[in-house]
C-alpha positions in Angstrom: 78.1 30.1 -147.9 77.3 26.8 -149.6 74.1 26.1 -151.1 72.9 22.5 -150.3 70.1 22.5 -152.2 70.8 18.5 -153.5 71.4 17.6 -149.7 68.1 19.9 -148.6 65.6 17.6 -152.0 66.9 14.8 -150.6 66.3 15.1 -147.3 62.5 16.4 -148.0 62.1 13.6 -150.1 63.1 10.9 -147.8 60.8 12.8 -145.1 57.9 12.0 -147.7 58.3 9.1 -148.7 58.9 7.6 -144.9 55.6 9.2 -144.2 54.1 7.5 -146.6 55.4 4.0 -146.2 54.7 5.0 -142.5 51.0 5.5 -143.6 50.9 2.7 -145.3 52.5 0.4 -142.5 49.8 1.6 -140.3 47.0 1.9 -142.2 47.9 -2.1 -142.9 48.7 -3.1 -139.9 45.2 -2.1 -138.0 43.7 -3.6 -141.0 45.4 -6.9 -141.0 44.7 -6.9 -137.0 41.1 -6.3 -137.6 40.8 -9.5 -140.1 43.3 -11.5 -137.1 40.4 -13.1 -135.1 37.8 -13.9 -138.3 41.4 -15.8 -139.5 41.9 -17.0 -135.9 37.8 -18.4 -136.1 38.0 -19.9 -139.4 41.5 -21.8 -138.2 39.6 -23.3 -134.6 36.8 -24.2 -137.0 38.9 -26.3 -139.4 38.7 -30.2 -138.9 41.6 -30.7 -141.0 43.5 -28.5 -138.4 44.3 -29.6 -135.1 44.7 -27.7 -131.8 48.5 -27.2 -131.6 48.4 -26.2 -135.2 45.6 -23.7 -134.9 47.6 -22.3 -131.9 50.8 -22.1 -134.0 49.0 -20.2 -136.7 47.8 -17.8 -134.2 50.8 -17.1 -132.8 52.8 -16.5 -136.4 49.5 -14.1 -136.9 50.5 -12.1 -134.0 54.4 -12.2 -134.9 53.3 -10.4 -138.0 50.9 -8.0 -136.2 54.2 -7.0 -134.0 56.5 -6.9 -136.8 54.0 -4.2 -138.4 53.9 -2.3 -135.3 57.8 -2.9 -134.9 58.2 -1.2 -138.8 56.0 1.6 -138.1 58.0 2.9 -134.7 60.7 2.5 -136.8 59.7 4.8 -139.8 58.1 7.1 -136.7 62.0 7.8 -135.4 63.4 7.8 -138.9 60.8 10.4 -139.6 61.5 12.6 -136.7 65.0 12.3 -136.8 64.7 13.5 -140.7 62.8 16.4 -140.0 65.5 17.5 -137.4 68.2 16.6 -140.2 66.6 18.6 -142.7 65.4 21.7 -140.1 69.3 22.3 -139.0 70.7 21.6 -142.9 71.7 25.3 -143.3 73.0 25.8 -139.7 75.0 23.3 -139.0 75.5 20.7 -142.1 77.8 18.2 -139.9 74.9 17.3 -137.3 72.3 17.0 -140.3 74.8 15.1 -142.0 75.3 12.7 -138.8 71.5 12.7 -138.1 70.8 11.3 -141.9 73.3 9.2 -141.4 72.3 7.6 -138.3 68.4 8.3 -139.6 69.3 6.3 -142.6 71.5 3.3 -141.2 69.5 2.6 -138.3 66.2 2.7 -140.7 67.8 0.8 -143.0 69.1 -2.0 -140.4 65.8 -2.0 -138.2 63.3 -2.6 -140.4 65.0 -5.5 -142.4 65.4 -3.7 -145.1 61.7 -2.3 -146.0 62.8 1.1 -146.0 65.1 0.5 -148.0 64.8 4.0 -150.6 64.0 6.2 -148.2 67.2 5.2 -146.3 69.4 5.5 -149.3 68.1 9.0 -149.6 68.8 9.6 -146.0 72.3 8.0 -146.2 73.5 9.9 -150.0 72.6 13.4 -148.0 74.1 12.6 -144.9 77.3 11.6 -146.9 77.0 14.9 -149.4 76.3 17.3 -145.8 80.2 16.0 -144.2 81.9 15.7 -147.9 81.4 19.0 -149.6 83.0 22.0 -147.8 82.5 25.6 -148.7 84.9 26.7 -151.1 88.2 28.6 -149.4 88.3 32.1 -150.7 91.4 31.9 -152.6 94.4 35.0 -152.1 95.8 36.6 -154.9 99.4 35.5 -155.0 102.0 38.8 -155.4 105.1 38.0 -157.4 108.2 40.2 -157.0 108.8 39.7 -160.9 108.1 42.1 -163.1 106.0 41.3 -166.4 108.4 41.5 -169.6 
């Protein structure tokens, strides 16, 4: 049996650390969307701004609200998918290899690159779970000759 302890750290490691990014996307995400409408108020109250450009500003606020949300469902399903990756490492190192793979890749792509370590942890075990193979107990080889 092969010990993946390297494939297992990094595994648990990416799981952190997309918790915490995933903490941190929430935590500012509600906060930005709590500070939206005094932003929205001060941009109607502007002279200097009209209408149409008050309404544009608005709008890009709630792109960036969505994009938040967007980033957090993201880590969410790179999260559960990682625990599942590192729960069946010693059972069955192909599908945890596959699920850090497609954990990793599909982080990486989705959220436009703002996970980008935690995916490159994700990826590097999923690539060490399918490359390394248990080592093939070797057979003694019998010669006929005799030793001189």
């Amino acid at each position: 049996m092969l010990k993946r302890t390297g494939e297992m750290s990094l595994g648990i490691i990416g799981v952190v650390v997309t918790f915490i990014v995933g903490l941190f996307v929430v935590i500012g995400t509600v906060g930005y969307q709590s500070s939206m409408e005094m932003i929205e108020q001060e941009m109607m109250q502007d002279p200097t701004l009209s209408a149409q450009e008050a309404e544009a500003g608005a709008w890009a606020l709630e792109l960036f609200s969505s994009v938040g949300w967007w980033i957090f469902c993201m880590h969410l399903i790179g999260l559960v998918i990682g625990i599942i990756a590192v729960i069946k490492l010693n059972s069955n190192a192909k599908l945890a290899g596959i699920l850090f793979l497609v954990s990793g890749g599909a982080m990486l792509i989705l959220t436009l690159g703002t996970s980008f370590i935690q995916s490159v942890l994700f990826i590097i075990a999923g690539i060490m779970c399918l490359v390394r193979k248990s080592p093939v107990p070797q057979k003694e080889e019998h010669t006929t000759e005799t030793p001189l």
